[in-house]
VEXKE-193261 format. One record per residue (C-alpha): x negated, y, z. Coordinates in steps of 0.02 Angstrom, whole numbers, plus 50000, padded with zeros to 5 digits. Layout:
! VEXKE-193261
XYZ...
END
This chain:
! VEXKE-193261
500005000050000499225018049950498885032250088499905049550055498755064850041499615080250164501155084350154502525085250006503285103049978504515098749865505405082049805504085069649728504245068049537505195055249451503795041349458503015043249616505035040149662505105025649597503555019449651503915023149844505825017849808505105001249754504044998149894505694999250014506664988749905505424976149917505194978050103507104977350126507084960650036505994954250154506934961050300505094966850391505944978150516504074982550568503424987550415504954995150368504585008050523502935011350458503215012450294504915028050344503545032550467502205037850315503745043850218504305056350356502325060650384502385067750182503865075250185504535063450052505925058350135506765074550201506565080850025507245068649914509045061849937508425046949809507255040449937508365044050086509655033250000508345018849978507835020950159509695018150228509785002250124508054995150166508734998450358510164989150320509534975850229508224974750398509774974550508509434990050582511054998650573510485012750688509395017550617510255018750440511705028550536510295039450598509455043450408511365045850369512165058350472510415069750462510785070950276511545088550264512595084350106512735065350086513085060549903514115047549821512725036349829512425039150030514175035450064514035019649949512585014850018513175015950230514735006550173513854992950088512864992050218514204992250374514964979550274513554965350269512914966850444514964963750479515374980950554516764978750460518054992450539516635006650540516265000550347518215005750335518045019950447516595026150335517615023650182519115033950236517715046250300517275048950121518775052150071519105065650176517485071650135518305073549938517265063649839518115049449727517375028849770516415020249649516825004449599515474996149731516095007049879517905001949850517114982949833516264983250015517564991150099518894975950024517704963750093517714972950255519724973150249519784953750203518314950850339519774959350480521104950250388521714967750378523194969750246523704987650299522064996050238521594981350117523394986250020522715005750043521264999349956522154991149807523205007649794521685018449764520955005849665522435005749541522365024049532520575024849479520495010849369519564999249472520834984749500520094974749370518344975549409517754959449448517194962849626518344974249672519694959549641518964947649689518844955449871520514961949855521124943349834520134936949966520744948050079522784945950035522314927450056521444929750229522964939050275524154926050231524824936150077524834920549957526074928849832525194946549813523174936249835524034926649677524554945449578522764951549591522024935149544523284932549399522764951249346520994948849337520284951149142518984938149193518604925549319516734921949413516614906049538516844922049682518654923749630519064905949616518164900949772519304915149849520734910449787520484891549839519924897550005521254906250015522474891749989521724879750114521704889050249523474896050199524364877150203524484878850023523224859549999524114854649826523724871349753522134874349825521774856749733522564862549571521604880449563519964867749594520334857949434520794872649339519184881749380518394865149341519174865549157518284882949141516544877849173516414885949321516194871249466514374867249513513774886049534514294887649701514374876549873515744887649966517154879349827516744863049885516984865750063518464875450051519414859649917518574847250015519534855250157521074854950064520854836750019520784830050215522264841150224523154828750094522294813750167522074810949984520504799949986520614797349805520444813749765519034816649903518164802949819518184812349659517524829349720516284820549808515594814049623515684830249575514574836949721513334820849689513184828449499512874847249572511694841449702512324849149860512564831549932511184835550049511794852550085512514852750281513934862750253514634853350114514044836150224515144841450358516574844750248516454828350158516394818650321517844828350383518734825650227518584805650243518974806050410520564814850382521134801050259520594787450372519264782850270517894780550401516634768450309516484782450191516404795150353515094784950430513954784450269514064801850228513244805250413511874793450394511354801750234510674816750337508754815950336508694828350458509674817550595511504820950649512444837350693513814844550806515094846950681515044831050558514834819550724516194825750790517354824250634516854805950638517294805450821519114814350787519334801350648519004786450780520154792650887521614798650742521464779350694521564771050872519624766350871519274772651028517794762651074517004767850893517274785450970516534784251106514834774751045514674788650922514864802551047513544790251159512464791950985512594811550972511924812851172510544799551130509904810250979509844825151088511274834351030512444845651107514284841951123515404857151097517044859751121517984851150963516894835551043517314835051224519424839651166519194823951027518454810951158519744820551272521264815551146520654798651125520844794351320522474803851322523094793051163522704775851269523064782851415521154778851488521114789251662519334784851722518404789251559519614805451532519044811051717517224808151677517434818051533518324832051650516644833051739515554834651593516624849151526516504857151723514674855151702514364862651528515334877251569516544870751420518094868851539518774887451502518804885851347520964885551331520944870251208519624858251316520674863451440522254860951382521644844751309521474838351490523364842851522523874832051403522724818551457523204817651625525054819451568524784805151479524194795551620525474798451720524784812951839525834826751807525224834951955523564833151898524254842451738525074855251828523574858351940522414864051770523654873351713523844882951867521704885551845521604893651696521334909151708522114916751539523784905151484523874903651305525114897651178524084879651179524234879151372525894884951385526314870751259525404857551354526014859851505527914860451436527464842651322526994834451515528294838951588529534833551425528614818151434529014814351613530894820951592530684835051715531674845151604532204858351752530194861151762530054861951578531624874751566530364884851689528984884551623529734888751450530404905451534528664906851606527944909851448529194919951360529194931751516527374932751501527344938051324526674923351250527754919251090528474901851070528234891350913529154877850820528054864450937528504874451103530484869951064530174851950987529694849951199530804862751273532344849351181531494833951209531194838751406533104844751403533584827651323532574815851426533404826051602535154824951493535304845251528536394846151348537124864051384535614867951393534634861151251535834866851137535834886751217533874886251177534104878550999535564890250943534374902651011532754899250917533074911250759533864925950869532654923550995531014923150921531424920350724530814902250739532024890650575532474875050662531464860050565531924840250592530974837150723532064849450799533814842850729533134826650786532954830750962534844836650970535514820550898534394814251023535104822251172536884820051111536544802151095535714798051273537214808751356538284794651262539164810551165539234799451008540724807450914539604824550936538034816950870538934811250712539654828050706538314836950734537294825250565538734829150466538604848750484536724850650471535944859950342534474846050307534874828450295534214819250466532494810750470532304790950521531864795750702533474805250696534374789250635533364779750758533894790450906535734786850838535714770550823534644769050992535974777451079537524766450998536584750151063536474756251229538414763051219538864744751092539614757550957539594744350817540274755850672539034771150709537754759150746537934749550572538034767750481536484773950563535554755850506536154759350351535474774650319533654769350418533424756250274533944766750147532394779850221531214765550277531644747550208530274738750290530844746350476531194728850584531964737550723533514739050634534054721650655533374721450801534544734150890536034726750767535714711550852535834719751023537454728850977538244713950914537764703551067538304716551175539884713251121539784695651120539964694850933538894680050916539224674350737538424690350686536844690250794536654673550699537094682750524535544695050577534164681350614534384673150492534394689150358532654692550459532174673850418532784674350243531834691650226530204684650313530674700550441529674696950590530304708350761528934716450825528194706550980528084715951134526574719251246525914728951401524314732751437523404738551596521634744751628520744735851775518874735751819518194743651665519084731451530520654732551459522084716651501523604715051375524774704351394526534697151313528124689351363527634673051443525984675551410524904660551495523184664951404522294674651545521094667251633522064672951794523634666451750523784655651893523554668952010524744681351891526054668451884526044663152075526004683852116527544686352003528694671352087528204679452247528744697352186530284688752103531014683152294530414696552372531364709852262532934697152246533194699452460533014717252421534694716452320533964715552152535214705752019534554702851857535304711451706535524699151575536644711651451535014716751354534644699651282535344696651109535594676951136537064665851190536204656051335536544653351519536154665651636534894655651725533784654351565534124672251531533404674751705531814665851695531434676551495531754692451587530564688251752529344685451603529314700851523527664707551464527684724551591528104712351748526654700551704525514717451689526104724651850525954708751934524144707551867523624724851924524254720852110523064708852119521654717652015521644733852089521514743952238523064750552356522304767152325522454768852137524204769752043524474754751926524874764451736525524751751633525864753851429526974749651327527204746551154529414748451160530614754151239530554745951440532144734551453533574738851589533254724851715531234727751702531694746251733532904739451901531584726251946530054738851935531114750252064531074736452176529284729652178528594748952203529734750952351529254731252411527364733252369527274751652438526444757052280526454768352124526944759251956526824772551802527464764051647527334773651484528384765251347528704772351158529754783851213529314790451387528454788951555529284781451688528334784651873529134771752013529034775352174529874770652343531414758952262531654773852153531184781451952530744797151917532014797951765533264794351884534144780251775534274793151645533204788351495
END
């Protein structure tokens, strides 16, 4: 670099301009803060800088380019007239060190100041606007871009898309895009961005295959993350498959972000030998982000223990957990209800600080809930310090879970009082809470209420939950009223819930109508003839409980077995009706017969009504004492500790007499028996249930 000679008394020529205007280009490059001092440090020593606006100019972006926004503000506002070029240059340079609003500030500075954008201003301060997700100023933007012609540079529109997209404005992101003269992989990456993130997967795929067809796909690695994204979306592996070829052929394979988004995408379609492999490729070892895709994808497809020796694998390789980890590994316990390793979990997230972080958090809500500890639940909830929508949610789903639908009604009120706005899940729990406790009035208030309320358009799910509630009240006639008038046509849990409800009430005509319409929906369902068979035997119909088996034998339908497991001494038991294959079966067995007279000179009677078949009473007797939740109860009493509550799961719906006998063996045993079946959690304690017969 060349020493100055004194000082400068008037701007250097054109050359010598240049010449110094190069050397800070190429220092800003670099981003040498240091020598980008001493080189403005020479400048101000010859007087260069004060006297030529040029060079100023060139020293605000070489400050900016250094991250030294400061100092660039500094050079700026000692400018006594800042040209077209200054303002261009502070904007542009707000705008990439992401100080976004005083890039916007700066902008409407100018303006006031009288002089007219240029084309790259008006660019920067749209990427600033779509940065905020800002569609007030971003549309002020577009207005003043119209006006001066600008809307169709490439740049400007492209940023102007991006930022409609960002802020959710699909239809007007799709105008400017629509508008554009021509089309660079900036625009299309924005515009496919723009539909992934917006819900919009199917067109964010379609926009990827028509930028394809223009040549345009293998510039840039951003437009594979953001389709790849919109593939796991679909959980359309065969379409994942394909983009991965194309990333293969453009090399970015090896590229983490686009690794990361590929594993993600095969997780998402529960492809996780593909998952797997695209980790392993990584010749720099795992990270945070694709690990933990492949540990959500364990857990999304019931592989716990695959979960949970990959999340042992990340902490062998030395690397960090973060949040998204500990709330999948979290999920995963929650999903198979596995209290000791969720708690374990709780401390790890108490000791890396991660616990108030309002999704770890309300992660372990749910977990507990699901294990049957609502006051665990209840007790995190009341810890966090800020309650957001997610907590608010989780707290509401426990307690709708449990059927403590008066707590659920509170806690709904809670949140609405505190400002926090409901959503479409908050109500799918506020009605299923409201159904499980039978409070009908007042499930139906809060669903006539959701549009007035808080503008929330009632979905299935939340039609479903009304037929639902209608049918466990045993309000049949206004269930079927109630299908007949809505708007959408009900889904197959709907039906389910219908039909459900007529077995338990022996309603053959409803009941027939509903099974009608689930195999119309879902052919391969075998609980329909299932619960036909129950209504039919309820009723003593016999010849047509023999009709149905032998349709199911005829059809090669097979009922779905039932079992109940229960975790004991670090291993997982499961068991089936008259199961005799454990090796403690003896012990089981002998425990059970003991349980059975015990309970029996308590004043339990069994209830034979639930069992579709035309026997005596006696053999009835013995198939019920057999069930597969007895046998796992019966196991854990002599398995486990008087301290610890036995949870038992369930793959269906807990029969009436195990539901009676249960009452009696908590009350006879002095113990806490949580049973979770398909449908709900049912906590027995002291000869009584906390859904109070009402399920």
């Amino acid at each position: 670099m060349g020493k100055f000679r004194g000082k400068l008394s008037r701007p250097p020529d054109t050359n010598t301009s240049l010449r110094l205007a190069a050397q800070l280009q190429s220092c800003g490059r670099a981003g040498d803060l240091r020598l980008a001092r001493r080189l403005h440090a020479r400048f101000a020593l010859s007087g260069a800088a004060a006297a030529s606006a040029f060079l100023t100019n060139h020293l605000i972006t070489m400050y900016s380019h250094c991250a030294d926004v400061r100092s660039a503000l500094r050079l700026f506002h000692a400018m006594p007239r800042p040209n077209l070029v200054s303002w261009t240059t502070l904007i542009s340079g707000l705008a990439q060190n992401s100080m976004h609003r005083d890039a916007l500030a700066a902008f409407a500075s100018m303006r006031r100041a009288g002089l007219a954008p240029t084309q790259f201003a008006l660019s920067s301060a749209a990427r600033s606007a779509a940065a905020l997700a800002a569609p007030g100023p971003g549309a002020q933007l577009h207005c003043v871009g119209v006006r001066l012609g600008f809307d169709g540079e490439l740049f400007v529109a492209s940023n102007l898309a991006d930022m409609y997209s960002k802020s959710g404005l699909l239809a007007d992101a799709c105008r400017v895009f629509d508008q554009m003269p021509h089309k660079d992989t900036v625009a299309w990456t924005a515009m496919i961005d723009g539909y992934a993130k917006n819900g919009s997967l199917e067109k964010a795929a379609l926009a990827f295959r028509d930028m394809k067809r223009e040549g345009l796909v293998g510039t840039d690695q951003h437009v594979y993350c953001s389709v790849l994204s919109a593939s796991g979306g679909l959980k359309d592996g065969w379409l994942g498959r394909t983009i991965h070829s194309a990333v293969v052929k453009a090399g970015f394979e090896l590229e983490v972000a686009v690794r990361n988004a590929l594993t993600d995408m095969y997780a998402k379609a529960a492809d996780m030998e593909n998952a797997a492999r695209v980790v392993k490729i990584d010749p720099g070892g795992w990270n945070v982000v694709s690990a933990t895709s492949l540990i959500d994808g364990y857990v999304e497809t019931d592989s716990v223990e695959e979960a949970l020796r990959i999340f042992l694998e990340l902490q062998r390789q030395g690397v960090e957990p973060n949040e998204f980890t500990f709330s999948s590994m979290i999920k995963g316990c929650a999903t198979q209800a596995l209290l000791e390793q969720g708690a374990q979990f709780h401390a790890h997230v108490i000791k890396t600080n991660i616990i108030g972080d309002s999704f770890v958090s309300s992660t372990l809500m749910d977990m507990y809930g699901k294990c049957g500890l609502v006051s665990l639940s209840v007790q995190l909830f009341n810890e966090v310090e800020h309650h957001t929508d997610i907590a608010w949610n989780a707290v509401i789903n426990v307690f709708a879970q449990h059927g403590h639908g008066r707590d659920a009604i509170q806690a709904f009120d809670g949140m609405t009082s505190s400002g926090i706005r409901p959503n479409h899940i908050t109500y799918v729990s506020l009605l299923t809470a409201c159904s499980h406790a039978g409070l009908v009035d007042d499930g139906l208030k809060y669903f006539n209420s959701m549009k007035s309320a808080h503008g929330i358009e009632a979905k299935e799910e939340h039609y479903s939950c009304i037929i639902d509630m209608y049918g466990r009240a045993g309000r049949l006639a206004e269930a079927e009223k109630f299908i007949h008038e809505m708007p959408i046509k009900p889904s197959v849990y709907g039906w389910c819930s219908l039909l459900g409800a007529c077995r338990m009430r022996g309603n053959k005509e409803l009941g027939e109508f509903a099974a009608q319409k689930i195999m119309e929906l879902e052919p391969d369902n075998t609980g329909v003839h299932v619960s036909l068979s129950g209504i039919y035997a309820s009723l003593g119909q016999w010849e047509d409980v023999k009709a149905i088996r032998k349709l199911m034998r005829d059809s090669r339908i097979k009922k779905l077995p039932g079992f109940s497991w229960v975790d004991a001494n670090n291993k997982t038991h499961v068991f089936s009706s008259e199961d005799w294959s454990h090796p403690q079966q003896k012990k089981i067995y002998k425990k059970l017969e003991e349980l059975y007279e015990r309970i029996k000179e308590e004043g339990y009677v069994p209830d034979t009504r639930s069992l579709p078949s035309n026997l005596e009473d006696t053999a009835k007797e013995r198939i019920l004492r057999y069930h597969s939740e007895r046998i796992a109860v019966a196991f854990a009493l002599i398995s486990m500790p008087a301290t610890k509550p036995i949870i038992v799961k369930k793959n269906l719906r807990i029969c009436v007499d195990c539901h009676s006998a249960l009452k009696f063996i908590s009350k006879a045993e002095s113990r806490d028996i949580i049973v979770r079946d398909n449908s709900r959690f049912h906590h027995f304690a002291e000869g009584r249930c906390s859904c109070e017969d009402y399920w």
